[in-house]
Structure formats: C-alpha cells, structure tokens
Backbone as CSV, one residue per row, in Angstrom:
resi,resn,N_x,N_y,N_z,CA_x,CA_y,CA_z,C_x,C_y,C_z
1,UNK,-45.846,29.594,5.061,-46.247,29.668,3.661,-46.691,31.089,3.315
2,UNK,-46.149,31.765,1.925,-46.535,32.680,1.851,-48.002,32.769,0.936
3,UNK,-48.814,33.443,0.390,-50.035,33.520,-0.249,-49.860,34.897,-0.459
4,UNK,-49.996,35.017,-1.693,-50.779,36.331,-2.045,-52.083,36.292,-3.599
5,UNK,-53.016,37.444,-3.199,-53.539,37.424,-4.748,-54.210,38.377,-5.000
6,UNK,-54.116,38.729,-6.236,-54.708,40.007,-6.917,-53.538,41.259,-6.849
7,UNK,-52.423,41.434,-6.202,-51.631,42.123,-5.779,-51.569,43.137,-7.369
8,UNK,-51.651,44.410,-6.797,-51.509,45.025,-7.956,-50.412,46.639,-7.344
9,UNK,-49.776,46.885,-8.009,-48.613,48.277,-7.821,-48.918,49.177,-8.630
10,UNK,-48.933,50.588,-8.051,-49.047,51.372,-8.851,-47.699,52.472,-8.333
11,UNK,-46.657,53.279,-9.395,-45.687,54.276,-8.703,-46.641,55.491,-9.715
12,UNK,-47.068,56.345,-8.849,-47.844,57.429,-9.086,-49.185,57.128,-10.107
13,UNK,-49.398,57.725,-11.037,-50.279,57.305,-11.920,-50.119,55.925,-13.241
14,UNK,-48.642,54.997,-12.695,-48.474,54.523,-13.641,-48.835,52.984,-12.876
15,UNK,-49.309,52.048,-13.380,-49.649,51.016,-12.894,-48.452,49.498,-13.408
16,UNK,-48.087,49.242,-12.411,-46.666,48.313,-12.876,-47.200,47.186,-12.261
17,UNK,-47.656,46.594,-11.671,-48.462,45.252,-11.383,-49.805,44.670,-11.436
18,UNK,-50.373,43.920,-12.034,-51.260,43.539,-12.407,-52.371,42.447,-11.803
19,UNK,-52.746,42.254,-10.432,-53.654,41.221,-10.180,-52.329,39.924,-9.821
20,UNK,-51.688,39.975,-9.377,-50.235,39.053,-9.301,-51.033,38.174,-8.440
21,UNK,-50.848,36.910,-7.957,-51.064,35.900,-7.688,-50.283,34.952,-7.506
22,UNK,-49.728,33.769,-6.637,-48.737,33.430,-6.016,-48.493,32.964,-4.815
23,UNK,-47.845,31.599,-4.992,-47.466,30.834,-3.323,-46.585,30.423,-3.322
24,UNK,-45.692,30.831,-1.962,-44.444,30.285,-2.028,-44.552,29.133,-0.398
25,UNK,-43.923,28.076,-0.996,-44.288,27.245,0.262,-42.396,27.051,1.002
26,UNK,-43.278,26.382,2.242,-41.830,26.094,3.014,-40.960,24.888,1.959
27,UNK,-39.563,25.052,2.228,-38.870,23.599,1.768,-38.413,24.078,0.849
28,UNK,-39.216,25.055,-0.566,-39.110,25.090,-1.613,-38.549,26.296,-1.985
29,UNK,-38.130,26.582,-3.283,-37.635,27.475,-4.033,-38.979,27.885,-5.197
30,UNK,-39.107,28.965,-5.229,-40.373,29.397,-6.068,-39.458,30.691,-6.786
31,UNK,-39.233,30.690,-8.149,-38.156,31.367,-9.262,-39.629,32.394,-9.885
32,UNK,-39.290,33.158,-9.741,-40.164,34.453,-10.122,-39.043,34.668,-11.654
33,UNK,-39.384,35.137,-12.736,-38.543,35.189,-14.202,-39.398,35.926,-15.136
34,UNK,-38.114,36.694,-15.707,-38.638,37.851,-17.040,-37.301,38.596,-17.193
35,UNK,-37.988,39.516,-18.448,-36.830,40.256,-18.707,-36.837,41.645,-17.765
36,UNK,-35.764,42.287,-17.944,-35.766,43.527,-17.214,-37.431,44.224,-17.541
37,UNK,-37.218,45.129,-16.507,-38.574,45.878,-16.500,-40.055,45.497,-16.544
38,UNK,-39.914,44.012,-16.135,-41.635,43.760,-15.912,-42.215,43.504,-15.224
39,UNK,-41.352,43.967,-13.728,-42.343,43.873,-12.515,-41.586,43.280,-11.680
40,UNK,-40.763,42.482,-11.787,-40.050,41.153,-10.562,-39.628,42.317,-9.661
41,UNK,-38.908,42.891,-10.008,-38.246,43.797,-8.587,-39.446,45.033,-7.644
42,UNK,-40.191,45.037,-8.451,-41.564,46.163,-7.878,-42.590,44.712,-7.104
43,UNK,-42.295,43.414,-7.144,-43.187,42.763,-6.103,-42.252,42.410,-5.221
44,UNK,-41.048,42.339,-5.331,-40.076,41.877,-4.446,-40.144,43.153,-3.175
45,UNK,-40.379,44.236,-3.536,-40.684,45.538,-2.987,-41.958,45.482,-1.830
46,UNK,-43.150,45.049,-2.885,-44.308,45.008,-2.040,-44.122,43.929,-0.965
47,UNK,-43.236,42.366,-1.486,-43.488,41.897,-0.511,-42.696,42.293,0.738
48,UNK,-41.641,42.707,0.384,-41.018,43.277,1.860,-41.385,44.220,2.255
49,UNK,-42.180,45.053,1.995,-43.012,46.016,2.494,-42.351,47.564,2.490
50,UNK,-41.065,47.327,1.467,-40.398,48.377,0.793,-40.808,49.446,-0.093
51,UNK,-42.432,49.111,-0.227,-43.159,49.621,-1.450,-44.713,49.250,-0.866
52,UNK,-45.463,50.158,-1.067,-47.441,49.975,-0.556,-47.560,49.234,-1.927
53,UNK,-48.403,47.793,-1.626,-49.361,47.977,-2.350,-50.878,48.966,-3.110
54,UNK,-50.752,48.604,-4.277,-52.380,49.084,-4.364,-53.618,48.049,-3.776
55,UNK,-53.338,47.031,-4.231,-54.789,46.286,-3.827,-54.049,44.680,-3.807
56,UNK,-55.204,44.223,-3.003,-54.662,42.611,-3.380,-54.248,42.234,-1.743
57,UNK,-54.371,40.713,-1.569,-54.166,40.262,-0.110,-52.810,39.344,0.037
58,UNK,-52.065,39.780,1.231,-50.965,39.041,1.197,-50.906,38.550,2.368
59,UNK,-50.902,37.282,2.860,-50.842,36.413,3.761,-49.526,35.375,3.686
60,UNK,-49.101,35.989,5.385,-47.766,35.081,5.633,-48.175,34.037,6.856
61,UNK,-48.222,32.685,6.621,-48.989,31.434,7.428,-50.155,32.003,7.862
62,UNK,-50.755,32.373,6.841,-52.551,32.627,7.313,-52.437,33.878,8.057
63,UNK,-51.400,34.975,8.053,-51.717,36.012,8.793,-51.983,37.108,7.392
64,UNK,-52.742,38.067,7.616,-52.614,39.146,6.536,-52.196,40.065,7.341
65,UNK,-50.805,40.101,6.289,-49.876,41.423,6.022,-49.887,42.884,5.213
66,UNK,-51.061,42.425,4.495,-51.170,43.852,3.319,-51.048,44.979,4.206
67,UNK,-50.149,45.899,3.407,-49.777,47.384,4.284,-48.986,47.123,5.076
68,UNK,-48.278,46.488,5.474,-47.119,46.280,7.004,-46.322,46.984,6.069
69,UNK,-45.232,47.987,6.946,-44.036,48.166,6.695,-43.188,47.599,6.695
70,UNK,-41.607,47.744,6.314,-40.266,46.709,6.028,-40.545,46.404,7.167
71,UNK,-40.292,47.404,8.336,-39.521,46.707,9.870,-40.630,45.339,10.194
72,UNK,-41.970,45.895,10.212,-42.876,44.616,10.864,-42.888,43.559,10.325
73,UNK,-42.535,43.774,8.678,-42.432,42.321,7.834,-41.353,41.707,8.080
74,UNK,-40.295,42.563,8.511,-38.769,42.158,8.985,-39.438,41.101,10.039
75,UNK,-39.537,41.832,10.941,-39.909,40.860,12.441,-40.582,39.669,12.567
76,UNK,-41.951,40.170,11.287,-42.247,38.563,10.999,-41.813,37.536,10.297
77,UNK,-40.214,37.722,9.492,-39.811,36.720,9.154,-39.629,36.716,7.782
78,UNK,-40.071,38.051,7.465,-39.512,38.506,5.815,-37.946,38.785,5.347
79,UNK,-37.113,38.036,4.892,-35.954,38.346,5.039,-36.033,38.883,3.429
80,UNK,-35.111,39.979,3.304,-35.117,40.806,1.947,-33.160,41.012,1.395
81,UNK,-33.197,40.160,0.576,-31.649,40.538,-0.585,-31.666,41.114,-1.422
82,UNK,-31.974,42.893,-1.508,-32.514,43.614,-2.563,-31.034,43.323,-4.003
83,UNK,-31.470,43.737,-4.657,-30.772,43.988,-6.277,-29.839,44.926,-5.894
84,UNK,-28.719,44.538,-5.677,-27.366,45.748,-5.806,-27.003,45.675,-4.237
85,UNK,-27.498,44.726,-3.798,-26.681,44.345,-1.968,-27.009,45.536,-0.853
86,UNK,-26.899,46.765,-0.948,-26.734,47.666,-0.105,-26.567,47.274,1.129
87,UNK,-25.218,46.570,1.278,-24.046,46.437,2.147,-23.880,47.728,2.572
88,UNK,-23.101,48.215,3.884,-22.754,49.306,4.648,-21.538,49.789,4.293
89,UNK,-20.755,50.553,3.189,-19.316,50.134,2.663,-18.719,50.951,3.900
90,UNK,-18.743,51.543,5.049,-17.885,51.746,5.959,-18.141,50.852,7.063
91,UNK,-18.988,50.080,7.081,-19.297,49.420,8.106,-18.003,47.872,8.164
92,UNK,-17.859,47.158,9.451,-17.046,45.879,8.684,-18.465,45.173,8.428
93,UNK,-17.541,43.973,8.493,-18.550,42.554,7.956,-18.995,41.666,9.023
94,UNK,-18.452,42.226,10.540,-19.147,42.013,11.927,-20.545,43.280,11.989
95,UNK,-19.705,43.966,11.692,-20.790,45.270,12.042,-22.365,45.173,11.185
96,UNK,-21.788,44.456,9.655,-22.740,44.715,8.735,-24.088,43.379,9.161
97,UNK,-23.236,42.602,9.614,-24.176,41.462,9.771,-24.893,41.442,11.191
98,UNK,-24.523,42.522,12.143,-25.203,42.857,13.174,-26.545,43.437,13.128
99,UNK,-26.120,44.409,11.797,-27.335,44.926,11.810,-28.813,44.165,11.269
100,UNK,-28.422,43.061,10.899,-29.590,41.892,11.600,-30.539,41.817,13.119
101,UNK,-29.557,42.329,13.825,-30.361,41.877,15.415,-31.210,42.948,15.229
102,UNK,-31.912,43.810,14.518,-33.069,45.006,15.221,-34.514,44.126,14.991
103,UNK,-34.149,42.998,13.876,-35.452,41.944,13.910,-35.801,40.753,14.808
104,UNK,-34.243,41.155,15.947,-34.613,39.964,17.037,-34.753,40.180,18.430
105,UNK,-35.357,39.560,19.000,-35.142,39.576,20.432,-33.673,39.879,20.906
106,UNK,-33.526,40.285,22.290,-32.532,41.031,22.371,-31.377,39.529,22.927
107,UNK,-31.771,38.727,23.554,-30.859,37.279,23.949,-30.821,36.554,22.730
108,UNK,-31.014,36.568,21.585,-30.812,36.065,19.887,-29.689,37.073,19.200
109,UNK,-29.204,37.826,20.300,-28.286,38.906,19.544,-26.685,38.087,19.108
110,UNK,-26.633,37.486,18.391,-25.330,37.210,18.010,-25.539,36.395,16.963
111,UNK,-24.295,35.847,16.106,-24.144,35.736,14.715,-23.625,34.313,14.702
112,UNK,-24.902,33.616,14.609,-24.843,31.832,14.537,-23.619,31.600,13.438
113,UNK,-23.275,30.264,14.211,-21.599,29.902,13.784,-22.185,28.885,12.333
114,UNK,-23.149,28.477,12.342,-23.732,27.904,10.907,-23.857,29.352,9.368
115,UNK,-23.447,30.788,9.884,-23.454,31.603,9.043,-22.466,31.208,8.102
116,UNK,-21.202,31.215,9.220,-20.159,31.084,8.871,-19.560,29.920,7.932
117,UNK,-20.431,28.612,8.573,-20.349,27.208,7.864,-20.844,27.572,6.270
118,UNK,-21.762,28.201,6.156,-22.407,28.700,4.618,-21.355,29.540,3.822
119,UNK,-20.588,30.811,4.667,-20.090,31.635,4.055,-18.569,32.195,4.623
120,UNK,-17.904,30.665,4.158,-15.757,30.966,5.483,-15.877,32.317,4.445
121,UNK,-15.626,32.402,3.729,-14.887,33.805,3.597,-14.928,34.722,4.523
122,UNK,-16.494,35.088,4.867,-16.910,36.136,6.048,-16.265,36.030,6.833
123,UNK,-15.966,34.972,7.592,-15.295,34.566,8.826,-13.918,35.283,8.847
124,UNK,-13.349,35.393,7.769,-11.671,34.998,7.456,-11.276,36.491,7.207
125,UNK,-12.450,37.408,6.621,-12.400,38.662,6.547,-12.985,39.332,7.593
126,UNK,-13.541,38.939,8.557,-14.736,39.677,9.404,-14.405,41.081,9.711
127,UNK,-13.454,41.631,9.494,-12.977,43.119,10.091,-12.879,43.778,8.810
128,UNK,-12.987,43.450,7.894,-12.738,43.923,6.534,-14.357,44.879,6.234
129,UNK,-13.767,46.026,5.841,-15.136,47.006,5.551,-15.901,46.577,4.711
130,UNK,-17.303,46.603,4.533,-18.085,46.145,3.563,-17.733,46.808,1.850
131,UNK,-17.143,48.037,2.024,-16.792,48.440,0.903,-15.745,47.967,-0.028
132,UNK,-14.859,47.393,0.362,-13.471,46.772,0.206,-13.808,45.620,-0.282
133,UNK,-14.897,44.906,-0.048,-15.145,43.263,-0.849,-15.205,43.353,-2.197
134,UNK,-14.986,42.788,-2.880,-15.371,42.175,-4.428,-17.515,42.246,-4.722
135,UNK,-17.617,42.202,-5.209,-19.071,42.011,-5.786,-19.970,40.720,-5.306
136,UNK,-19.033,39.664,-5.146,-19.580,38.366,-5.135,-19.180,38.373,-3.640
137,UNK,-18.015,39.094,-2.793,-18.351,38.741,-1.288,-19.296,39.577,-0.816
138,UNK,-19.437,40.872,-1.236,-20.625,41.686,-1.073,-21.900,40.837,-0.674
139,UNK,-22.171,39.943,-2.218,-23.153,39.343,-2.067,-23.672,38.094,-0.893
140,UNK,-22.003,37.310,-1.195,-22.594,36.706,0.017,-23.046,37.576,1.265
141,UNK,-22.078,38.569,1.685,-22.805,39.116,2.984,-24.211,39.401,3.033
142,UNK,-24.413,39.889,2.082,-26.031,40.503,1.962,-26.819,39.666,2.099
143,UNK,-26.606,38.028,1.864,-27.087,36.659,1.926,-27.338,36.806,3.691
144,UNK,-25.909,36.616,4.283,-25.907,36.032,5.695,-26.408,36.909,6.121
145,UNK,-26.602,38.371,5.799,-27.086,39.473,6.710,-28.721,39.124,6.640
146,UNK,-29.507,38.624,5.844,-30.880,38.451,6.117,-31.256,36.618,6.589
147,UNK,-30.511,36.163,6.534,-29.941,35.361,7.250,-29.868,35.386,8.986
148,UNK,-29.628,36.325,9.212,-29.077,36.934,10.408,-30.715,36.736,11.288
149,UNK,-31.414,37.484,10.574,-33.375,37.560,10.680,-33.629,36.101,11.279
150,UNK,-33.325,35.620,10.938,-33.937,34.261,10.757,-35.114,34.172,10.170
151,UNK,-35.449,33.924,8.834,-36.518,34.585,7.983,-37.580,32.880,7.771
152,UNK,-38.715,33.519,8.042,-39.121,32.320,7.380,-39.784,32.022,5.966
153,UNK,-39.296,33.849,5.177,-39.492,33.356,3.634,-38.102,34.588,3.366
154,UNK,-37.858,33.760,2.706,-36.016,34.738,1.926,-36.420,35.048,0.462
155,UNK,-36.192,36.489,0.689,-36.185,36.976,-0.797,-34.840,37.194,-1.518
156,UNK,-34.979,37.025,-3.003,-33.560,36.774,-3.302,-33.979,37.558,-4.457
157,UNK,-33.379,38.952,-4.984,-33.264,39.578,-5.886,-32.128,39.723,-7.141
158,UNK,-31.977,38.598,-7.800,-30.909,39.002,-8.918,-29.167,38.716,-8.445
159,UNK,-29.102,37.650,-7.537,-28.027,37.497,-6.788,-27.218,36.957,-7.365
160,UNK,-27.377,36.717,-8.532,-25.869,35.928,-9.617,-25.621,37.180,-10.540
161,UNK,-26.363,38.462,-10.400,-25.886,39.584,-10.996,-23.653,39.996,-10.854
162,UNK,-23.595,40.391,-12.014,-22.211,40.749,-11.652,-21.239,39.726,-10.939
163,UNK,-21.583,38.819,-10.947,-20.952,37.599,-9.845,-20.379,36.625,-10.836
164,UNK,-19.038,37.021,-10.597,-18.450,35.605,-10.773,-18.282,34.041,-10.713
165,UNK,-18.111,32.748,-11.666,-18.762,31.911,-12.012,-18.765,30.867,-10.752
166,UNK,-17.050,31.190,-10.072,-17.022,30.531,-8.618,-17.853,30.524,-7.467
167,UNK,-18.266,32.092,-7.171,-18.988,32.278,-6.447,-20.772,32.001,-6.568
168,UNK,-21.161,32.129,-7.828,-22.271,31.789,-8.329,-22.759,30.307,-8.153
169,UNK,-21.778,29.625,-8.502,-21.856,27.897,-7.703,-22.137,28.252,-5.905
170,UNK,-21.440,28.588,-5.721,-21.610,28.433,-3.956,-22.686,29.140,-3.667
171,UNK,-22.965,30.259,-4.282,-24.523,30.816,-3.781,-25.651,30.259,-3.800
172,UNK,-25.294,29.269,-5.274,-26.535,28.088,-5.749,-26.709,27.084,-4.408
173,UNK,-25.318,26.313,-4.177,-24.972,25.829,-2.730,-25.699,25.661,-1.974
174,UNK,-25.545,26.990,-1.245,-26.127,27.937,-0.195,-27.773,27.788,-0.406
175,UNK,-28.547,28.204,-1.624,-29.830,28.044,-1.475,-30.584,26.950,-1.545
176,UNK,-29.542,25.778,-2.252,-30.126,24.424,-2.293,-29.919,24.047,-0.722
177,UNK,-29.061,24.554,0.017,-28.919,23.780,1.339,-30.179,24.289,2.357
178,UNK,-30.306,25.662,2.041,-31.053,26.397,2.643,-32.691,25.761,2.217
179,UNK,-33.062,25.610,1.279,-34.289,24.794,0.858,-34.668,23.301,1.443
180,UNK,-33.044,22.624,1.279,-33.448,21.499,1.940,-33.830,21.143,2.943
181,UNK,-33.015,22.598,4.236,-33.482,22.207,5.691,-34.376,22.143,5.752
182,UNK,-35.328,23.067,4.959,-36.734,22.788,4.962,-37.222,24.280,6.435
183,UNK,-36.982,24.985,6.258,-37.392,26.013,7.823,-37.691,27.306,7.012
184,UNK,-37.876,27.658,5.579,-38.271,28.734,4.649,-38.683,28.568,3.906
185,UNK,-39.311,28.885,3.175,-39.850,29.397,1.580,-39.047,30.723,1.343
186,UNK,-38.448,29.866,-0.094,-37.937,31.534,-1.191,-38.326,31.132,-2.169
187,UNK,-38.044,32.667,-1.757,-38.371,33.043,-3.608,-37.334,34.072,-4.296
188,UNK,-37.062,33.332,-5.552,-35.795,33.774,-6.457,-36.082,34.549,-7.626
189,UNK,-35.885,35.519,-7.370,-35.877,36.385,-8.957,-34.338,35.957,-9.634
190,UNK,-34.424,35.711,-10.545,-33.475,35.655,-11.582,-33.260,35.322,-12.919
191,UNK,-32.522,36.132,-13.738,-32.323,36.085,-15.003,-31.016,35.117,-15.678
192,UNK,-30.152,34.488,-14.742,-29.349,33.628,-15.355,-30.505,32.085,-15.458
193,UNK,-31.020,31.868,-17.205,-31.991,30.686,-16.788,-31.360,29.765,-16.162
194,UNK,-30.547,29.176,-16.737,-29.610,27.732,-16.026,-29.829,27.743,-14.769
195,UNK,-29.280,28.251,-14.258,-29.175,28.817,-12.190,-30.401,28.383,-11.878
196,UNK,-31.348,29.228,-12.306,-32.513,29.322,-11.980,-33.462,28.480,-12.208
197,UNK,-33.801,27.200,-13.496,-33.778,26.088,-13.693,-33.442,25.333,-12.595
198,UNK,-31.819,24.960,-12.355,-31.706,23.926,-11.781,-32.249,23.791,-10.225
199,UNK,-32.666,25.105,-9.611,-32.941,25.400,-8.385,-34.055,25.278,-7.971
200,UNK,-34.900,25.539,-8.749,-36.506,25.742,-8.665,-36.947,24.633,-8.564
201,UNK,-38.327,24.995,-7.916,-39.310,23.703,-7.244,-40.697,24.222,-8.455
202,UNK,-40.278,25.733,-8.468,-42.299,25.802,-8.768,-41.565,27.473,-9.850
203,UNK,-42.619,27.756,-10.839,-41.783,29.234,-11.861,-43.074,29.444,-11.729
204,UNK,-43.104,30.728,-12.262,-43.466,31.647,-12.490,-42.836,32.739,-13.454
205,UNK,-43.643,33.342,-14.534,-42.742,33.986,-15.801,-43.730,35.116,-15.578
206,UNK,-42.940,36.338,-15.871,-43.799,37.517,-16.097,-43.521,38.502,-17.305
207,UNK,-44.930,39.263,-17.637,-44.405,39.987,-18.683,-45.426,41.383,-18.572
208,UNK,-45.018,42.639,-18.840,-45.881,43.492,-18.344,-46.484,43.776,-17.774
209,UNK,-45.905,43.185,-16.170,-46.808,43.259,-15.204,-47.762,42.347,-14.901
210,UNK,-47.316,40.911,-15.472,-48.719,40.104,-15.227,-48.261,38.876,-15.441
211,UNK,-48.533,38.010,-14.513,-48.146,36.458,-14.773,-48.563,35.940,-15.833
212,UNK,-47.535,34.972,-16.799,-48.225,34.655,-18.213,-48.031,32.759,-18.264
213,UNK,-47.520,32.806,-17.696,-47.245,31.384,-16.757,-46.616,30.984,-15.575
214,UNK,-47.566,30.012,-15.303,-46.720,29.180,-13.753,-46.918,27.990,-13.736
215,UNK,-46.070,27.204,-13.225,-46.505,25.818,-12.522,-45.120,25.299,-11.703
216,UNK,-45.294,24.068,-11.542,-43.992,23.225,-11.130,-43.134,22.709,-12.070
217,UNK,-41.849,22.091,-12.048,-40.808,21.578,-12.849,-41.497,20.601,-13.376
218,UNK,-42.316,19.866,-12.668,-42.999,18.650,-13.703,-44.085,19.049,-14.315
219,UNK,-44.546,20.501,-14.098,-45.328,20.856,-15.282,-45.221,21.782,-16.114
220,UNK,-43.929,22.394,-15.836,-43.801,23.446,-17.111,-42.554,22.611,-17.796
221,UNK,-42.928,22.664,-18.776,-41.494,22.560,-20.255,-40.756,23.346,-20.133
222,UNK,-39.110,22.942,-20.413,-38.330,23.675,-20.376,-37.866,24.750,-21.154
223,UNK,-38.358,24.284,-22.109,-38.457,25.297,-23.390,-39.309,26.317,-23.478
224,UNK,-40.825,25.950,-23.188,-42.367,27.031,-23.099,-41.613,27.958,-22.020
225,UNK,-40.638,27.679,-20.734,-40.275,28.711,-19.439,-39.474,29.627,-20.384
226,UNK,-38.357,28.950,-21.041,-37.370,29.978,-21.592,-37.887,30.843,-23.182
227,UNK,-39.193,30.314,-23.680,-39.586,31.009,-24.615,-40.641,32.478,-23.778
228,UNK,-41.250,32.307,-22.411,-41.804,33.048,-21.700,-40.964,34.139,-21.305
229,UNK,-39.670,33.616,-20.785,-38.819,34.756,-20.096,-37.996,35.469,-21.318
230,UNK,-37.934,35.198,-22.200,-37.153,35.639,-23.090,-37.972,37.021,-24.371
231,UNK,-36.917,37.870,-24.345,-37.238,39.052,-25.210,-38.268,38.870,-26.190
C-alpha cells in the first residue's frame, strides 16, 4: 500500500504541489485527473523519485521513502510509465525490456512468458528496434518494461495519449487484468474520462496543485468528477 501526505513540489522558486495527500491500495486502480498543467505529472515524478520532494511523508507498506532516488524506489517496487514512453529507439524490444533486470536479483534475470500473454505483439516483433514501433506498440513496451520490475505499485502516466482506439482497449485489458490479480496498487493519470471512469476503484481530481476532490466510485458522482477535471 502506498501512503503519502502533505507532499508538496517545488521546481526552483516556483511551488507546483500543494500538501497532496493520497492512498493507493493493493488490487486497486486509484485515477489521479485534471487538465494539463496541474500537477499530475510533477507527483508522478516525486513518487518515482524522478524529482525531490519539498516536504511531506511518503510511505510504501509502512516503509518511509521520502528522498529515495529512482533506482532505490525502482528496487522497492516502484514501477514508473513516464508520459512519452522513453523506449530505447536503437535498442530491440528484447534488449528494451531487459533493461528491467538492474531492479532484480541477478537469478530473476529473464522476461516472464505471462509478459508476453499481456502483450503477443512484443513477442512477434521481439528483434524489432524500439524506434520502428508505432506509438501504441511503443506503449505497450513501456508497459511490459516496468512490468519487467515486478512492481508492487505501477505508475501509469497518460498511456492512452496518441494511441489508437484498438490498442487503447487492450491497454485498458491489461490494467483491469493487472488489478484483478490483485499483487499491485496503481495509479493512473489520465485525461481520456471514459477510460479512466471505467477503470477506477478510487479518483482523485486536481487543480493548481491541490486536490479538490476524492473518493471512491460509490462516492463520487459522475458528473461532480467530470465537472472537477474539466477546463
């Protein structure tokens, strides 16, 4: 389970997070939502440890993490799908998803055949350079590559971005299956509402840096979420 609270960001003298507050539990999907520019991608940062906090406590199963860097949050189980994939475009799609093992023990080094069950394309292309994919296989890779971690909270940044309507179903797929096993907590930033609706266990809406609502599907209205996230 993740916990955090009070979490606040600052990039130089400008202050972009506000006292943030927030739990993401195992099983579930927890949908972080807003419009561009109000913070979702600057906590997605802190929590992978891509970005210092300013203040505020973040606890992963009762451990505090505040201040860990990517790699140690890596190791403990932070898996990170930043906004825009940064896939390896000379690397293949064996190579790219290798670079998963630096968060594992060294006898965990190989690329579980359930990746593949989530994502045949990979399979079918595996020698194919990361640069050469489409947008939406990009994405899946960037999926299986933190995947690869074996994470026990998955961050998901904006992953129906640019993605086509086929592939956008199967990614949905993919995270409903991934929720059900029940072995993570994520958490979903995203701006397609629908997607993001039908997926979610628990929202959260932000606006200038500051949570302006949250609850669960049986307690937020569907309408009060999309009048929150909206311009």
């Amino acid at each position: 389970m993740l916990e955090f609270k009070d979490i606040s960001l600052h990039y130089g003298a400008s202050q972009i997070l506000y006292d943030i507050s927030m739990t993401a539990e195992v099983g579930k999907v927890c949908c972080l939502m807003g419009t561009n520019g109000v913070g979702k991608t600057s906590l997605l940062k802190v929590l992978s440890g891509t970005h210092p906090q300013s203040g505020g406590s973040y606890k992963l199963n009762g451990e505090e993490v505040a201040g860990s860097k990517a790699h140690i949050l890596a190791a403990k189980g932070i898996g990170y799908v930043p906004q825009g994939r940064d896939v390896f475009p000379l690397m293949t799609i064996q190579e790219n998803l290798e670079t998963g093992f630096a968060c594992l023990p060294k006898d965990e080094h190989e690329v579980p055949d359930h990746i593949f069950e989530l994502f045949p394309v990979l399979k079918q292309m595996i020698n194919r350079r990361g640069g050469d994919l489409s947008g939406g296989q990009q994405q899946q890779l960037a999926i299986a590559r933190a995947l690869i971690t074996k994470p026990k909270l998955l961050l998901l940044d904006e992953p129906t971005e640019g993605i086509q309507p086929n592939i956008i179903t199967q990614i949905g797929e993919v995270i409903s299956h991934l929720r059900d096993e029940g072995n993570m907590a994520i958490i979903l930033v995203e701006q397609y509402f629908d997607f993001a609706y039908d997926l979610a266990d628990k929202f959260y809406a932000m606006r200038r840096g500051k949570i302006v609502l949250d609850g669960s599907k049986d307690e937020v209205e569907k309408e009060k979420l999309r009048e929150a996230v909206s311009v």
